[in-house]
KOLTIVEX-68177 format. One record per residue (C-alpha): residue number from 1; residue in one letter; chain; x, y, z. Coordinates in Angstrom, 3 decimals. Each point is the difference from the previous one (the first is absolute). Last residue first. Example, Ala and Ser with C-alpha at 12.3 -4.5 7.8 and 13.67 -1.06 7.14 Angstrom:
residues 2
<site pos="2" code="s" unit="A" c1="13.670" c2="-1.060" c3="7.140"/>
<site pos="1" code="a" unit="A" c1="-1.370" c2="-3.440" c3="0.660"/>
***
This chain:
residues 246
<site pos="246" code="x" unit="A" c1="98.736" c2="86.091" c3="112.477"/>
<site pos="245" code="x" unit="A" c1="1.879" c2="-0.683" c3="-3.516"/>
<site pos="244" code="x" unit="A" c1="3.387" c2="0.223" c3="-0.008"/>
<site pos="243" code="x" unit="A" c1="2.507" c2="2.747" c3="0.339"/>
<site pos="242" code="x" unit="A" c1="1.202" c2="-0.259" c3="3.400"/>
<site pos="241" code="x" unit="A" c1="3.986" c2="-0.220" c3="-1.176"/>
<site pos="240" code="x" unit="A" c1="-0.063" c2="-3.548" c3="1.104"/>
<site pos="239" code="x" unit="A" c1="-3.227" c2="-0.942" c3="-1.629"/>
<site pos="238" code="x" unit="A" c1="0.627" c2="1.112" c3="-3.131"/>
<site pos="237" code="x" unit="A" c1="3.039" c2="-0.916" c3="-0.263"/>
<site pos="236" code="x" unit="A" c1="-0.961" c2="-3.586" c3="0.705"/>
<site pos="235" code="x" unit="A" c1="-2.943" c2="0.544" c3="-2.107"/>
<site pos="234" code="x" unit="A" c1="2.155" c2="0.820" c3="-2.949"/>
<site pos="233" code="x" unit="A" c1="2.707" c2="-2.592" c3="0.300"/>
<site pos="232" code="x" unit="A" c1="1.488" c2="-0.473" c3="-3.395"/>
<site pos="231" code="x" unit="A" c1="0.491" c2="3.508" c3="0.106"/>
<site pos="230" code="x" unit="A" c1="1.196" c2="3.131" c3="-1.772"/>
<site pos="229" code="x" unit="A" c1="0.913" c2="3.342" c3="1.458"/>
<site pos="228" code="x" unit="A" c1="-1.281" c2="3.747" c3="0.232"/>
<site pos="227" code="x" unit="A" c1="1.206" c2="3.009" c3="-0.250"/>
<site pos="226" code="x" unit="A" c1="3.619" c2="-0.914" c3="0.584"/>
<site pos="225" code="x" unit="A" c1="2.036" c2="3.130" c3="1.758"/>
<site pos="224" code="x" unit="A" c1="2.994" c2="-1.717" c3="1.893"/>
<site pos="223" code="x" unit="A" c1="-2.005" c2="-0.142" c3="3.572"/>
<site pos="222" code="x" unit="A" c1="-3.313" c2="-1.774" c3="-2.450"/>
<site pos="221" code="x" unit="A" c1="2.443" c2="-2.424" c3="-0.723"/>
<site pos="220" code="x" unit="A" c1="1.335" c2="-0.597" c3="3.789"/>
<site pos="219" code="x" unit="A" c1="-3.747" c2="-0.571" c3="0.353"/>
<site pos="218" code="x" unit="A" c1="-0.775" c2="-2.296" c3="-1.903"/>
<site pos="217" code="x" unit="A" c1="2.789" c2="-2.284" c3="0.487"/>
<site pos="216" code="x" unit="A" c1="-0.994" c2="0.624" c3="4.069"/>
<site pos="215" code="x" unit="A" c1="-3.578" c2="-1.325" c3="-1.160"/>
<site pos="214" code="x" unit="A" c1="0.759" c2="-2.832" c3="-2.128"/>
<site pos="213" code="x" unit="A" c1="0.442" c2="-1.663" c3="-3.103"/>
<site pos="212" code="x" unit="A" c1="1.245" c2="2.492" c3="-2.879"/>
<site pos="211" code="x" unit="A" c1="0.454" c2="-0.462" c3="-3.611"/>
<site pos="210" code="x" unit="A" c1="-0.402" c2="2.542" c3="-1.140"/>
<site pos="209" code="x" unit="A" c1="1.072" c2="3.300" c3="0.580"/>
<site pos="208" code="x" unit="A" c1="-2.450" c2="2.951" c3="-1.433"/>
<site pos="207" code="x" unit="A" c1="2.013" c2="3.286" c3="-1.068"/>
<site pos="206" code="x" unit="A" c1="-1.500" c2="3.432" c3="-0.866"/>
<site pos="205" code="x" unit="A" c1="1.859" c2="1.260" c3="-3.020"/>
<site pos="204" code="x" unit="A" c1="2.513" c2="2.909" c3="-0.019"/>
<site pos="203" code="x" unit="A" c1="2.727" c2="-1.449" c3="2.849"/>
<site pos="202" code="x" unit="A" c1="0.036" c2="2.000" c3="3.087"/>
<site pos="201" code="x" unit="A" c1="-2.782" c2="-2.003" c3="1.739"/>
<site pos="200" code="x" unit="A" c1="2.343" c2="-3.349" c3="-0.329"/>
<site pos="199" code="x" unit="A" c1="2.534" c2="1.393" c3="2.118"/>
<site pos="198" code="x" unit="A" c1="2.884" c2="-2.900" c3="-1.147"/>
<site pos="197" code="x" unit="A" c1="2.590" c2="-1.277" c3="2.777"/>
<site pos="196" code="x" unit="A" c1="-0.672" c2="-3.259" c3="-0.647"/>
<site pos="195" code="x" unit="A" c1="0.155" c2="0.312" c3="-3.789"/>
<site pos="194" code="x" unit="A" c1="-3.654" c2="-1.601" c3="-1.540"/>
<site pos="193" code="x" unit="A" c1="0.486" c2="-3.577" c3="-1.531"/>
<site pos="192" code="x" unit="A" c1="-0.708" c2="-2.012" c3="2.199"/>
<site pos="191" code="x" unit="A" c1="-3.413" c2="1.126" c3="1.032"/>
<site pos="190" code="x" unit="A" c1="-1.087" c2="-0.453" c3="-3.672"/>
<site pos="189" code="x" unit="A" c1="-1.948" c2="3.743" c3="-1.207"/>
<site pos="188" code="x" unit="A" c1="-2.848" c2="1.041" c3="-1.164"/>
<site pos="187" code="x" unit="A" c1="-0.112" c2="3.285" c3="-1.430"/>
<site pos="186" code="x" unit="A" c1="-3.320" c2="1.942" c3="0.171"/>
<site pos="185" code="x" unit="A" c1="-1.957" c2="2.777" c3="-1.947"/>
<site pos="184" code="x" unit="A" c1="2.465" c2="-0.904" c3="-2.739"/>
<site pos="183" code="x" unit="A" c1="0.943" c2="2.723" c3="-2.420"/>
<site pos="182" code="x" unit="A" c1="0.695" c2="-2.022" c3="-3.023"/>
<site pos="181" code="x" unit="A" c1="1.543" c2="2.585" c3="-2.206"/>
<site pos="180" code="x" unit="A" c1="2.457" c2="0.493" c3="2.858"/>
<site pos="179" code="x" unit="A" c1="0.235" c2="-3.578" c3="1.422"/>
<site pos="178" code="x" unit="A" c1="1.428" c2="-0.729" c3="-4.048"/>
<site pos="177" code="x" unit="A" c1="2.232" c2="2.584" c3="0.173"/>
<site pos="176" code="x" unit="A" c1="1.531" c2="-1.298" c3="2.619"/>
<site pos="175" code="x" unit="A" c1="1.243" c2="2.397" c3="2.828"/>
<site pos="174" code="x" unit="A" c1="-0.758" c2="-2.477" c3="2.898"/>
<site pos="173" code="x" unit="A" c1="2.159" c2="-2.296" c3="-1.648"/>
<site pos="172" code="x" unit="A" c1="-0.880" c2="-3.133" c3="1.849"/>
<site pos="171" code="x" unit="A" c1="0.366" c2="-2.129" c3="3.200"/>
<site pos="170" code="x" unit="A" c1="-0.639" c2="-3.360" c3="-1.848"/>
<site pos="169" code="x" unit="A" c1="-3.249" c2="-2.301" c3="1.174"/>
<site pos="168" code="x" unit="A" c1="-2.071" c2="2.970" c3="-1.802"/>
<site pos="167" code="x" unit="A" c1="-3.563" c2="0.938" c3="-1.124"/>
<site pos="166" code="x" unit="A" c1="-1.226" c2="3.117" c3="-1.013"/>
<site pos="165" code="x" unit="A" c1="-3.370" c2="0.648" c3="0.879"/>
<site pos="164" code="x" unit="A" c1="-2.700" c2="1.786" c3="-2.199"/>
<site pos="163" code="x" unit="A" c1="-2.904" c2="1.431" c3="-0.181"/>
<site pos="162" code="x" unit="A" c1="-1.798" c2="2.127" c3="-3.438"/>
<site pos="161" code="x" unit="A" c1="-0.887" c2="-2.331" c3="-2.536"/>
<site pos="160" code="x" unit="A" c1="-0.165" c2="1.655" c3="-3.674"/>
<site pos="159" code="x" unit="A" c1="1.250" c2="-2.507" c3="-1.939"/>
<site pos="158" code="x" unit="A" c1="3.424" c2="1.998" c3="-0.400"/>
<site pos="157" code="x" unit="A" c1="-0.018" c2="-0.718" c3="3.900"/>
<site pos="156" code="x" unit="A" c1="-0.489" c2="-3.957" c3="-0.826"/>
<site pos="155" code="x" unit="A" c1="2.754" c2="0.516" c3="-2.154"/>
<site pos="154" code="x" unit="A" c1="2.630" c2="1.430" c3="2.456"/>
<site pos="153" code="x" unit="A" c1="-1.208" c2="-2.645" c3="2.323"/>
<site pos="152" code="x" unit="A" c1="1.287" c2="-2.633" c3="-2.031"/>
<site pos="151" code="x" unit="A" c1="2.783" c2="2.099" c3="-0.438"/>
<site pos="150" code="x" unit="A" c1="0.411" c2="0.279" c3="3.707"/>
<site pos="149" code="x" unit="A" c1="0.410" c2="-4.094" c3="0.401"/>
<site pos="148" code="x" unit="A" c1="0.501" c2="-0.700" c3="3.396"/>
<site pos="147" code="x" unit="A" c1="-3.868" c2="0.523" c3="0.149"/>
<site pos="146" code="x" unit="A" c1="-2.803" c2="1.666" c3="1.823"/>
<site pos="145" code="x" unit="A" c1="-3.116" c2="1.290" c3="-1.690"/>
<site pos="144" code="x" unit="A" c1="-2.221" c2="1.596" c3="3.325"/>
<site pos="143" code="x" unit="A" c1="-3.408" c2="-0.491" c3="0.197"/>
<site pos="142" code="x" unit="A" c1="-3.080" c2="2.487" c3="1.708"/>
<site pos="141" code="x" unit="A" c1="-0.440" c2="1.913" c3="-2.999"/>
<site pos="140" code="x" unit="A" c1="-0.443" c2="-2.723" c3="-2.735"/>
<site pos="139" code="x" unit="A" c1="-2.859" c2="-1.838" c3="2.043"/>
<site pos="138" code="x" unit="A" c1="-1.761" c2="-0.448" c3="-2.973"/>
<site pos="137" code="x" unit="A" c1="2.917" c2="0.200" c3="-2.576"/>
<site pos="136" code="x" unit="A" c1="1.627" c2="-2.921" c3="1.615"/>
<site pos="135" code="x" unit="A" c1="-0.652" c2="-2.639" c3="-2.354"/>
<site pos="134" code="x" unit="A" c1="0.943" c2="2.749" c3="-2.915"/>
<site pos="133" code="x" unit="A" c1="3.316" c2="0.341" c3="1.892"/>
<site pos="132" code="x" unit="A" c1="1.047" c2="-3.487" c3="0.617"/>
<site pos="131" code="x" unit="A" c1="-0.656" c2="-0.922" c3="-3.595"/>
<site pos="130" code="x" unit="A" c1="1.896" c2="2.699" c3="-1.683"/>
<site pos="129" code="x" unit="A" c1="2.788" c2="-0.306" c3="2.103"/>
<site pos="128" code="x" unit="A" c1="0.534" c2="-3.205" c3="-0.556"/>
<site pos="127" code="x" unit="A" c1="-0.456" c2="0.430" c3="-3.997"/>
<site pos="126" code="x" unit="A" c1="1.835" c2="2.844" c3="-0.627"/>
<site pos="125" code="x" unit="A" c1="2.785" c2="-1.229" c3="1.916"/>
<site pos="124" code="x" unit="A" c1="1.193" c2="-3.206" c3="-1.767"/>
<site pos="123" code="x" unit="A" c1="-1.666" c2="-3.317" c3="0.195"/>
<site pos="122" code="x" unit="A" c1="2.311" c2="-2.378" c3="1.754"/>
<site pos="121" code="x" unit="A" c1="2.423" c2="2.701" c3="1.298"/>
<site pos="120" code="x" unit="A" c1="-2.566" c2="1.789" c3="1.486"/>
<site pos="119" code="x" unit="A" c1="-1.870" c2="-2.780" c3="1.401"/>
<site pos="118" code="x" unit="A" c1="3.599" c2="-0.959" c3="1.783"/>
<site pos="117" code="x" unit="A" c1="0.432" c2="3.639" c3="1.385"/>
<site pos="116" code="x" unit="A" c1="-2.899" c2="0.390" c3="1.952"/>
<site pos="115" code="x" unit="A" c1="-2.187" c2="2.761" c3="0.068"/>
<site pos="114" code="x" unit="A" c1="-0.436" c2="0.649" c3="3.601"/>
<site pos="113" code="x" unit="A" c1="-3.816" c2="1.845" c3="1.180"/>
<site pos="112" code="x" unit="A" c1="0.065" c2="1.887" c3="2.651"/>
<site pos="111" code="x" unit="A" c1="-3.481" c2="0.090" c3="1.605"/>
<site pos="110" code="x" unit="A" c1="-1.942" c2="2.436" c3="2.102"/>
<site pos="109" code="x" unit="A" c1="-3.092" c2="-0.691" c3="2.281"/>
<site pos="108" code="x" unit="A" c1="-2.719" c2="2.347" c3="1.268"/>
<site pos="107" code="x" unit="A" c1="-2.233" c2="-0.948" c3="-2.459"/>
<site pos="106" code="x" unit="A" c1="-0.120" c2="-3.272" c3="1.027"/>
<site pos="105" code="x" unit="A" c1="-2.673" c2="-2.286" c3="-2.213"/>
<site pos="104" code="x" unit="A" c1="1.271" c2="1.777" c3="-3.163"/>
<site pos="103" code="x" unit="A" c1="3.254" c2="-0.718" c3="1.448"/>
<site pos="102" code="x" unit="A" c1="-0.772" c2="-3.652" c3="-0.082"/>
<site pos="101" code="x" unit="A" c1="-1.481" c2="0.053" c3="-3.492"/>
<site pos="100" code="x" unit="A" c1="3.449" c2="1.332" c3="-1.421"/>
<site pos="99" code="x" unit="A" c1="1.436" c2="-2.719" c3="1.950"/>
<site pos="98" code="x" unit="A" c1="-2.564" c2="-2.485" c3="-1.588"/>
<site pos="97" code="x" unit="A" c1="0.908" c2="1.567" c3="-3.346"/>
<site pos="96" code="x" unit="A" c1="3.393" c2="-0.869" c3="0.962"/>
<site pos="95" code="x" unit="A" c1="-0.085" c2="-3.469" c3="-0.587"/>
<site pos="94" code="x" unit="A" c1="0.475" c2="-1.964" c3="3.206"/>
<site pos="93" code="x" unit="A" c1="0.434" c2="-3.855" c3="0.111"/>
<site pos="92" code="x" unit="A" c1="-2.029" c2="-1.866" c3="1.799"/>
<site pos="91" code="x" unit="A" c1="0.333" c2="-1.492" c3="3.962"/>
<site pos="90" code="x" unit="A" c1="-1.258" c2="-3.383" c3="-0.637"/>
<site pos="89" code="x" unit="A" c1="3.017" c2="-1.711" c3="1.964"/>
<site pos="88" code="x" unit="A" c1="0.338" c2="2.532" c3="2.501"/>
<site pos="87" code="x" unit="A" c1="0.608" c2="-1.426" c3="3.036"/>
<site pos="86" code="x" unit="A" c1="1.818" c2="-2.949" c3="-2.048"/>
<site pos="85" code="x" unit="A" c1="3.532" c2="0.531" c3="1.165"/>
<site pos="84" code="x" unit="A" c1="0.385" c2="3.686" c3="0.812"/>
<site pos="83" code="x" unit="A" c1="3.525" c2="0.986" c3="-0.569"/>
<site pos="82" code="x" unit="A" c1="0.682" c2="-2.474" c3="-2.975"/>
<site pos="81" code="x" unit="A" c1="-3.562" c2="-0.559" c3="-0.944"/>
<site pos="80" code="x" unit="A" c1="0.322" c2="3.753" c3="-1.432"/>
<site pos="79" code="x" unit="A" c1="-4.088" c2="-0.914" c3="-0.380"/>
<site pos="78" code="x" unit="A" c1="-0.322" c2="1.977" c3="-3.170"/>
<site pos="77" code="x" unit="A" c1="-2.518" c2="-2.491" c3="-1.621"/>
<site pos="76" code="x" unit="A" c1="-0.333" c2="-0.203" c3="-3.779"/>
<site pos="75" code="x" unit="A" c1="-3.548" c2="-0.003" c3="-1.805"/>
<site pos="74" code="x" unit="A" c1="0.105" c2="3.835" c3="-0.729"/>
<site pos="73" code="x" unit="A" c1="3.664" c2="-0.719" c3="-1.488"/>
<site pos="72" code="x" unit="A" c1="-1.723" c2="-1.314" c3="-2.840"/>
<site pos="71" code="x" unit="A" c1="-2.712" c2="2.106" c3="-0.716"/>
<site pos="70" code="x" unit="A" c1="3.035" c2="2.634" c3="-0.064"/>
<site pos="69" code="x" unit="A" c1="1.339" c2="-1.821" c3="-2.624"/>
<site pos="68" code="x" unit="A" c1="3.564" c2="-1.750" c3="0.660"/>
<site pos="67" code="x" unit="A" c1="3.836" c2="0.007" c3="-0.888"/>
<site pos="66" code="x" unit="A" c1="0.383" c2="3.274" c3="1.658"/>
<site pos="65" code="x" unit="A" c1="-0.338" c2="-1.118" c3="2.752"/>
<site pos="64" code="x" unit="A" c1="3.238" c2="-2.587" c3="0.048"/>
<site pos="63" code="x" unit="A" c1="-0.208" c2="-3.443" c3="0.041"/>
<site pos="62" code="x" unit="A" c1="-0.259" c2="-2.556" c3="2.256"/>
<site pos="61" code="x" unit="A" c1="-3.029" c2="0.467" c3="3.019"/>
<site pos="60" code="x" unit="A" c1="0.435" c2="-0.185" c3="3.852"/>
<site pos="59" code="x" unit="A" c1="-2.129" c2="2.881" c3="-0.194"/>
<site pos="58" code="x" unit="A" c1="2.229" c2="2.603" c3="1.889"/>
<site pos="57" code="x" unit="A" c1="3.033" c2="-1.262" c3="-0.038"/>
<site pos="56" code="x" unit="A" c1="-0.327" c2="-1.719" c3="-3.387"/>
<site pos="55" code="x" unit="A" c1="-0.975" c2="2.269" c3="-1.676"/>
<site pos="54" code="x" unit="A" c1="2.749" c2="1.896" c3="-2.003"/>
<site pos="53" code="x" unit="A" c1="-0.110" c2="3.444" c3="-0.897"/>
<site pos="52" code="x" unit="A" c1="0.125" c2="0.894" c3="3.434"/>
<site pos="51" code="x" unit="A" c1="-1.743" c2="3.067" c3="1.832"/>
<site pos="50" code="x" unit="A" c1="-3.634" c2="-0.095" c3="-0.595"/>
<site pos="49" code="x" unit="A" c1="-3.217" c2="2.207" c3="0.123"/>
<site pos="48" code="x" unit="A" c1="-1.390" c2="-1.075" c3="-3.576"/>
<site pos="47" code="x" unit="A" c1="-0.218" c2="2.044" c3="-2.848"/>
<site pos="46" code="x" unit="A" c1="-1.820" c2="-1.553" c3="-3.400"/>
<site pos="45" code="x" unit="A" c1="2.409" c2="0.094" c3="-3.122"/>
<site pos="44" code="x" unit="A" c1="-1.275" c2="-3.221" c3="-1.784"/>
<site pos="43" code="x" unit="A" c1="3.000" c2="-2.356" c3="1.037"/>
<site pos="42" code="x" unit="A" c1="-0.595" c2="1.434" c3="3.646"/>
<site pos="41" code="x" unit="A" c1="1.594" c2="3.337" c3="1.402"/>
<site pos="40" code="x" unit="A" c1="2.327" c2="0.578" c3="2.933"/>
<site pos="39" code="x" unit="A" c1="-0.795" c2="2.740" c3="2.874"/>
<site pos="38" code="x" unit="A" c1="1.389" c2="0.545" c3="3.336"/>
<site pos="37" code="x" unit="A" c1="-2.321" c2="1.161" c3="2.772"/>
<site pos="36" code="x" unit="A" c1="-0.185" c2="3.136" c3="2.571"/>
<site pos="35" code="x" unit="A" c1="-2.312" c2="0.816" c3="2.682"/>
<site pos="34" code="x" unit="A" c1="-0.476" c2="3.372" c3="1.827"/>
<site pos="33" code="x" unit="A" c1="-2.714" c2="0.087" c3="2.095"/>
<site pos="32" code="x" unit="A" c1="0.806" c2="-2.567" c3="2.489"/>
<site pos="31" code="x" unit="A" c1="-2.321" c2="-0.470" c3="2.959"/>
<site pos="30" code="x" unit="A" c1="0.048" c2="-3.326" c3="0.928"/>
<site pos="29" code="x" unit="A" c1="-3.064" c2="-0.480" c3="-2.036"/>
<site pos="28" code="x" unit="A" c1="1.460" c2="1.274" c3="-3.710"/>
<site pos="27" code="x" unit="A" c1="3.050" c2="-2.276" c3="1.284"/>
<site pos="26" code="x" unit="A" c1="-2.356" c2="-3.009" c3="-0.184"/>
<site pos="25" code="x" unit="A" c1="-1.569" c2="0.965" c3="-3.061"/>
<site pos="24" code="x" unit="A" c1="3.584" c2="0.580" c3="-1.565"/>
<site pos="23" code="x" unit="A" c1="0.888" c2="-3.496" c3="1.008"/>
<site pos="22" code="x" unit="A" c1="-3.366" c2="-1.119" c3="-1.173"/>
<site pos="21" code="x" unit="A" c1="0.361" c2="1.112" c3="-3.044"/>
<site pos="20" code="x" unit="A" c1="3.174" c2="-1.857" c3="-0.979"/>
<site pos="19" code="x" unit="A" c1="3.257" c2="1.820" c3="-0.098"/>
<site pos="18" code="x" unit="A" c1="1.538" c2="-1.937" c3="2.231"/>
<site pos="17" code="x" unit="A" c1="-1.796" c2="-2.846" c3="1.820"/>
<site pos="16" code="x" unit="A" c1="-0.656" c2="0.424" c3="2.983"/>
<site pos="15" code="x" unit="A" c1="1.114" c2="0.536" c3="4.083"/>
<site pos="14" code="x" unit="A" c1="3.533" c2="1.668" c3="-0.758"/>
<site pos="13" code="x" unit="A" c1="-1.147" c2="1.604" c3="-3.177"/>
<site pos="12" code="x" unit="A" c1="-2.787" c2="2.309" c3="1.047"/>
<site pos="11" code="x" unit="A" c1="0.051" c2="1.886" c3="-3.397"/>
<site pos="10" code="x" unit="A" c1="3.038" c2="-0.765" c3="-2.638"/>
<site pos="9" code="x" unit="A" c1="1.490" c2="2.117" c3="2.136"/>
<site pos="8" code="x" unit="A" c1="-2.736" c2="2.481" c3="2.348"/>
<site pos="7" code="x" unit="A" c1="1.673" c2="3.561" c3="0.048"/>
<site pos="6" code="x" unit="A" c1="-0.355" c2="2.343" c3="2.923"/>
<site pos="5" code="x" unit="A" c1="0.715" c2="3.509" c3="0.380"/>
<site pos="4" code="x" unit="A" c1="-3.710" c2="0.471" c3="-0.667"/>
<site pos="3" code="x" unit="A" c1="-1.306" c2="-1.911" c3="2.793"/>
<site pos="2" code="x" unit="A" c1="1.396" c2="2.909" c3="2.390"/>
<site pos="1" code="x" unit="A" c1="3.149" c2="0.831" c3="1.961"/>
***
């Protein structure tokens, strides 16, 4: 095994905040080099690495994202006060110009990048997708567009980006003629829903499992033909599988 077949969730989420910069900082210096973030956009169309809509389990804040300026949600905390009391309680939010600036930083690093399905809906397809990939232009070949939603990815390929993941929770129709057009350099795929008796290495996309929390999970994945798999626990991975820094 190597770095590579590991994902960092939301970054180093079992010791910070999700999807905050110093969660991916933190899993940057555990060793990760894959990362990969969720994105929503402000009232004014600015992405930000976050999973909700609403934000009040993050920030502790009414309302949804969407119903603020980015200049706004600059002065919010993302403490996630719920799992970390108030360890965190100045711990900003994180557009993702500062991710974009953090790979610039770590050249080495890779991110997959989830459109989420609520900013979607909100402002329609064009406009998400639109904003996520002109933010990411500079770092363009080192991120991944994810999404549940292959037609927003459909349109971001018309747009001329060129990596994708399919994203599914579902086992799907590995014939689609959506996957087809798409053609995904990765699938990810919930842990409950693959068959148990399923050889993932004989189906046509390479499949990532997520969400897994420990080394014999791991490993029984990589057994069935995963190339790679997602983590809350980074560094613990890391570490177990020998993988972290010296």
């Amino acid at each position: 095994m190597q770095a590579g077949n590991f994902v960092a969730h939301r970054g180093w989420r079992q010791h910070y905040p999700e999807n905050t910069l110093i969660a991916f900082e933190q899993a940057i210096q555990a060793g990760a080099i894959n990362i990969e973030l969720d994105i929503q956009l402000s009232a004014d169309h600015v992405p930000f690495a976050f999973h909700d809509a609403e934000l009040k389990r993050m920030c502790q804040r009414e309302g949804l994202i969407w119903e603020y300026n980015a200049s706004e949600l600059d002065t919010f905390h993302a403490s996630e006060q719920l799992r970390f009391g108030e360890t965190f309680a100045k711990n900003p939010m994180c557009r993702l110009s500062d991710i974009v600036a953090l790979l610039e930083l770590n050249p080495n690093v890779n991110a997959y990048v989830e459109i989420k399905e609520e900013s979607l809906t909100q402002f329609g397809e064009h406009i998400v997708v639109n904003a996520i990939i002109n933010a990411l232009r500079p770092v363009a070949s080192r991120c991944v567009l994810i999404s549940f939603e292959l037609q927003a990815l459909h349109l971001a390929l018309h747009e001329g980006w060129e990596r994708f993941g399919a994203v599914f929770d579902t086992w799907p129709d590995w014939q689609s003629a959506a996957l087809a057009e798409l053609q995904p350099e990765v699938v990810f795929c919930d842990r409950n829903c693959v068959p148990p008796d399923c050889k993932l290495a004989t189906l046509p996309w390479p499949i990532l499992i997520y969400e897994v929390g420990n080394k014999t999970e791991a490993e029984d994945w990589f057994s069935r033909g995963a190339i790679a798999v997602e983590t809350f626990l980074i560094g613990e991975l890391l570490t177990e599988f020998s993988l972290s820094p010296s």
